[in-house]
C-alpha positions in Angstrom: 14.1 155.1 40.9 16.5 152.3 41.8 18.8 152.9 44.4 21.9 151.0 42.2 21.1 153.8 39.1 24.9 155.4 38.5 24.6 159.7 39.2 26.0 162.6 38.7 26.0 165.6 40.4 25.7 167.8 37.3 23.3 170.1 36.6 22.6 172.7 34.2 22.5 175.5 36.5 26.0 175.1 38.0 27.6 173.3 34.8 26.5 175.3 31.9 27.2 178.4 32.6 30.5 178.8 30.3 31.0 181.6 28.2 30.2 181.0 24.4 30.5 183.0 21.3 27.0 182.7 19.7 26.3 182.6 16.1 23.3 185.2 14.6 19.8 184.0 15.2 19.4 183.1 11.0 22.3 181.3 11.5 20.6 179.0 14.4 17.7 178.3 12.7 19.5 177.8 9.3 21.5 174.6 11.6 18.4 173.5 13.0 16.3 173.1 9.5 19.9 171.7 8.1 19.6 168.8 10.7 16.3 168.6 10.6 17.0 167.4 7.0 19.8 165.0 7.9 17.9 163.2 10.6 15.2 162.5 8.4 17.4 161.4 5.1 18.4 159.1 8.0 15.3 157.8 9.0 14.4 157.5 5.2 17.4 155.1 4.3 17.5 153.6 7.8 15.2 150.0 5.8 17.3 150.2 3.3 20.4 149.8 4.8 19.9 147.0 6.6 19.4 145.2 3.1 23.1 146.2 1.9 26.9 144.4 3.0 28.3 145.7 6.0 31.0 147.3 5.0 29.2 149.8 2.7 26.5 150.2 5.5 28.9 151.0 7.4 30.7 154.0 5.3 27.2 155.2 4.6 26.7 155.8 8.5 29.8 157.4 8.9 29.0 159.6 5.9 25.7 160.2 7.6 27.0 161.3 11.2 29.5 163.1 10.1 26.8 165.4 7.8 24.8 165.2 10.9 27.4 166.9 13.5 28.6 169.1 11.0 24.9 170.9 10.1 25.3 171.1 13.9 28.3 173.9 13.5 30.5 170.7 15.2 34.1 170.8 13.8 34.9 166.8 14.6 38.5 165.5 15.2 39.0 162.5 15.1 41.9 159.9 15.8 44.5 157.9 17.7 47.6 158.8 19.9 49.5 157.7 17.0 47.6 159.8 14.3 45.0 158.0 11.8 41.6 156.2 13.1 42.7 152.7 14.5 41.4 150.0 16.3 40.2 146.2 15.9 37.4 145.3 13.7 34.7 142.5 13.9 33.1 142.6 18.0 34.4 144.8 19.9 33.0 146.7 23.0 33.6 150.4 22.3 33.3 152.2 25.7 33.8 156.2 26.5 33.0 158.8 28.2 29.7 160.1 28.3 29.0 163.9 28.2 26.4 164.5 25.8 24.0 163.2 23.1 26.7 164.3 20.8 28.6 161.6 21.6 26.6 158.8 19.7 27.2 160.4 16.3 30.7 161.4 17.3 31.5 158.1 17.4 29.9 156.5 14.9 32.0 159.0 12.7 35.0 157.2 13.3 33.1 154.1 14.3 29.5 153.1 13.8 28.1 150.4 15.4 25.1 148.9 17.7 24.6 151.6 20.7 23.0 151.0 24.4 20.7 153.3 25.4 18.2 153.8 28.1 14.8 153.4 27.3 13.7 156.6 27.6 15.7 157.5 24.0 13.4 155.3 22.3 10.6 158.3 23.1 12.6 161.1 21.9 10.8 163.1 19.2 12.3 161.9 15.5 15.6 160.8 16.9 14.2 158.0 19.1 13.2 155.8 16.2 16.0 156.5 14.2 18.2 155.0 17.3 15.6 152.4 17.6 15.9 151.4 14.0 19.8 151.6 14.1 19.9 148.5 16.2 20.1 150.2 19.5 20.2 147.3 22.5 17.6 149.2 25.5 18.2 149.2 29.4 15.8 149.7 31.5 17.6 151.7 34.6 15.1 151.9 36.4 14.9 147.6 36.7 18.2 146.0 38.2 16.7 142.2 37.3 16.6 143.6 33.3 20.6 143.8 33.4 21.7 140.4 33.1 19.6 140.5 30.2 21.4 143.9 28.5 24.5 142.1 29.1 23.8 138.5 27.2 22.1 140.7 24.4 25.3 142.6 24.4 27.4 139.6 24.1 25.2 138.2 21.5 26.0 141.1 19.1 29.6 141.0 19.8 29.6 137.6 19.3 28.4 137.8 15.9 30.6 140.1 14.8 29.2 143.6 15.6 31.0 146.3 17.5 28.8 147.7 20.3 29.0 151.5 21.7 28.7 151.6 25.9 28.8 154.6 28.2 30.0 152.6 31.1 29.7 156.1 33.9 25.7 155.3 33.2 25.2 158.6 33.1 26.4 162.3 31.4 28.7 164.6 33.3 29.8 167.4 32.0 33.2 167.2 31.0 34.6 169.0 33.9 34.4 165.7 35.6 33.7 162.1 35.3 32.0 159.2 37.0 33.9 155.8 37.8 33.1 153.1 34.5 30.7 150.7 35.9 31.9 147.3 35.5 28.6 145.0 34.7 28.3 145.7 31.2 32.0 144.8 30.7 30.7 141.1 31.5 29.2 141.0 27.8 33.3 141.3 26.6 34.2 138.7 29.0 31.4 136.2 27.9 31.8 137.0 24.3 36.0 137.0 24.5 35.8 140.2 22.8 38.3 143.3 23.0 37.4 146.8 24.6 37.9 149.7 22.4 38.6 152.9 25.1 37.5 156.0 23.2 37.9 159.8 24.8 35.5 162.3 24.1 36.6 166.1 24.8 34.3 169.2 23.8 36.5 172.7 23.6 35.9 175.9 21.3 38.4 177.2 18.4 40.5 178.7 20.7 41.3 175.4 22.2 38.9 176.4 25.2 37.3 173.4 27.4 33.7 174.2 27.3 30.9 172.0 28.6 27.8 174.2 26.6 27.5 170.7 24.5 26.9 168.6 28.2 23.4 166.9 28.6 23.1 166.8 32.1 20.7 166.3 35.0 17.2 167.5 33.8 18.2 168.9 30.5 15.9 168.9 28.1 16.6 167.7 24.3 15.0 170.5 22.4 16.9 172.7 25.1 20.4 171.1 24.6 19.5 171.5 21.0 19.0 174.3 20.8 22.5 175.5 22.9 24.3 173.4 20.4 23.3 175.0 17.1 24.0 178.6 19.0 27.5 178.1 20.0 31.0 179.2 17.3 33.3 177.3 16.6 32.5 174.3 18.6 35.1 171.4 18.2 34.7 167.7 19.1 37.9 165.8 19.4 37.1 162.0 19.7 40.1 159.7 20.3 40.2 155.8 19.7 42.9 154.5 22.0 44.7 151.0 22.0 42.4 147.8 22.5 42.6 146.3 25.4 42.2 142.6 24.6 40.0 139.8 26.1 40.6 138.5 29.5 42.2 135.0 30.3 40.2 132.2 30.5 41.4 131.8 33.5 40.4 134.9 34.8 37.2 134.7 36.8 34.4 136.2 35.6 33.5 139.0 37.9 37.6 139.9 38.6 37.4 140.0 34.8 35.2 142.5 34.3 36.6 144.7 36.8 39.9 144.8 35.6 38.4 145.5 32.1 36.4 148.7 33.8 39.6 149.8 35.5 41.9 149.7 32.7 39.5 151.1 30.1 38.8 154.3 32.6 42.2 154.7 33.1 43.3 154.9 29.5 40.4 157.6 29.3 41.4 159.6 32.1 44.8 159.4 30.9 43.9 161.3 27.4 42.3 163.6 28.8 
């Protein structure tokens, strides 16, 4: 493994230990065949999609995650400071916070678009071709040469017009803390003059509770994480789109850009939350 790979020092054993109401067992597997069904409607109208205008593949995806999470048991909140779901169309690089798998379909609920993932999704059983299929741009983290890559193919889909989803920590804490927003894949905003979209991500029960039973951590397994998910009451997401920050100067050099970007984007983050 490359020595540059982002970490956290979360693990299942120390981090996921909160306290949960639980659902019955029928309950469980009654969530688990429900999204069983969802994820393969969305495999099944994945080719199709592509075929129809954006807009209304676009509404169809958010339809689709929303049915997704809630099978799950996930109550999802979305929104701005203000109230509503705001934020600039067209290319726009839509960064958060990364806790869990969750978080993909959380905010392609509010607002889909072309995700970066590591490689390894691409393997997962079911899901990993429907992400592949949706689009998803790949990094290799375990190859430092392969970013400049990620980052031009990133700027090519802004570019034309597509908002892409980054998890600039490169990697899942669980919610209790969070790791410092990388700034190299903020380069694809500065080459493609595109705004950031911040976006906060914030797990808690019904009883307004911070849990972290949703967090994906360390050597978590899918099926396991799963499998805690569809167990847990009243489990509420609340995803907030913040204020775009826009594109740099031209004046600005390059890499001075892209670390502002980071900074401000992690700040407005940490600020929500």
């Amino acid at each position: 493994m490359s020595g540059w790979l982002p970490t956290a020092p979360c693990r299942p054993e120390t981090c996921l230990d909160d306290p949960a109401p639980a659902v019955s067992h029928p309950r469980r597997a009654l969530r688990l065949a429900a999204c069983l069904a969802a994820v393969a409607v969305g495999v099944l109208l994945s080719l199709p999609l592509r075929f129809l205008p954006y807009g209304t593949r676009e509404r169809l995806i958010r339809l689709w995650a929303r049915v997704l999470l809630r099978t799950l048991g996930v109550t999802v909140h979305l929104g701005t400071p203000g109230g509503g779901v705001g934020g600039v169309g067209g290319g726009t690089l839509v960064v958060a916070n990364h806790v869990s798998w969750l978080d993909i379909p959380l905010i392609a609920a509010g607002r889909p678009g072309r995700s970066l993932a590591k490689t390894e999704v691409r393997h997962w059983p079911v899901v990993g071709p429907l992400i592949a299929w949706g689009g998803t741009v790949f990094l290799d983290r375990d190859r430092l040469r392969a970013l400049p890559g990620t980052v031009a193919a990133v700027a090519e889909v802004l570019r034309a017009g597509h908002p892409v989803i980054v998890f600039p920590e490169g990697s899942t804490w669980c919610g209790r803390e969070s790791g410092r927003f990388r700034p190299a894949l903020f380069q694809a905003a500065v080459e493609a003059g595109a705004f950031v979209q911040p976006v906060t991500i914030r797990y808690r029960l019904s009883d307004g509770r911070p849990t972290s039973v949703p967090a994906f951590v360390g050597d978590d397994g899918l099926l396991t994480s799963l499998a805690r998910v569809v167990a847990v009451r009243g489990l509420v997401a609340d995803v907030t789109f913040l204020p775009p920050i826009p594109p740099p100067a031209p004046q600005a050099t390059r890499a001075g850009a892209r670390r502002e970007l980071a900074r401000t984007a992690q700040a407005a983050v940490e600020g929500i939350r």
